[in-house]
N, C-alpha and C positions, 0 to 999 in steps of 0.2 A: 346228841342224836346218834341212835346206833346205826351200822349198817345192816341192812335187810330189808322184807317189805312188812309190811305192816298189816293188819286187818280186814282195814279197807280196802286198800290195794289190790290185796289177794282176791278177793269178792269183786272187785271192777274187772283183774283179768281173768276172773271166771265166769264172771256175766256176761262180760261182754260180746266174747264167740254166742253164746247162747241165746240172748236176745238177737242177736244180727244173724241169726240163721233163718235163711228163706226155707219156707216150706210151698210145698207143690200143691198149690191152689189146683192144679189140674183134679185131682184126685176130689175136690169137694164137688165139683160138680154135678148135678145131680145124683147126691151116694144116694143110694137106697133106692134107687130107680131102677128097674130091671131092662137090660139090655135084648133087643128085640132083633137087631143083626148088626152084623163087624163088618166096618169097610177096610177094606186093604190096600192100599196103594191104587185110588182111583181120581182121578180125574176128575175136578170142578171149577165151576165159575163164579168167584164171590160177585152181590149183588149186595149195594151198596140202597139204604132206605133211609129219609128222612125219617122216623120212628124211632124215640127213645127208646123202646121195649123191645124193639128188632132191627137195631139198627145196621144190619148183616145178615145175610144166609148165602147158600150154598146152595147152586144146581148141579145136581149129579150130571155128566158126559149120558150123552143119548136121555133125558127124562125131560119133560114138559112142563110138570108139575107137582114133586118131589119140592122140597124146599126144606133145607137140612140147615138149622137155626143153632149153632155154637155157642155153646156158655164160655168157651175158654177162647174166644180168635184173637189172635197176636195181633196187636196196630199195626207194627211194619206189615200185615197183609193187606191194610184198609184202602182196594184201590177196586175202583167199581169195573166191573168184566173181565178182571186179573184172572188168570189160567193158572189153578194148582197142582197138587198132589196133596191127596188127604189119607190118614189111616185115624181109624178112631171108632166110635160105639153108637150107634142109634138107640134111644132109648124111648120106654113106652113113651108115648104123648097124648095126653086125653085132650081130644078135640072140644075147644069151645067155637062159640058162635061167632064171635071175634075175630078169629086165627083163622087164616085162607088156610083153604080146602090143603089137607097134604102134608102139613107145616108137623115136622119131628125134630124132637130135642137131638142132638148131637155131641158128645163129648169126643176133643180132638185129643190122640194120641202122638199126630207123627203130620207135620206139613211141609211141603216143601214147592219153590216155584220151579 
């Protein structure tokens, strides 16, 4: 047996960084959706729903009926009436008959309690 590595070897510690790199699921989030307005460091309250399909949104500070539905929310936020800070992108959202009145996609940039 000589000493060095070997073929396989070299291929395991080249793959393996490779495979094991995390990529920024944020960024899939509705791509190709267009962006209708940017929130900047505002104030919300997560609201916490029995609903597989929604099961979280988001009341903007001062709004009634605004409900800002998150493709990206972090579990360590999942606490119902929790007080944030959010930055991130509102995007188009075609109203169906299903979805209360108001209800816009949201991709998170920046969260903070």
């Amino acid at each position: 047996m000589r000493g060095g590595i070997t073929w396989p070897t070299l291929l395991i510690i080249i793959y393996l960084p490779i495979s094991c790199k995390k990529e920024d699921k944020a960024t899939d989030c509705f791509s190709g959706i267009s962006t209708v307005r940017t929130i900047n460091n505002k104030r919300v309250v997560v609201k916490l729903t029995a609903t597989y399909f929604e099961p979280v949104y988001l009341v903007e500070e001062g709004t009634i009926d605004t409900r800002l539905i998150p493709c990206n929310f972090p579990i360590e936020f999942y606490q119902h009436d929790l007080q944030v800070t959010i930055s991130g992108e509102v995007k188009a959202t075609q109203q169906r008959g299903s979805a209360p009145c108001c209800a816009e996609n949201f991709l998170i940039t920046k969260i903070s309690r």
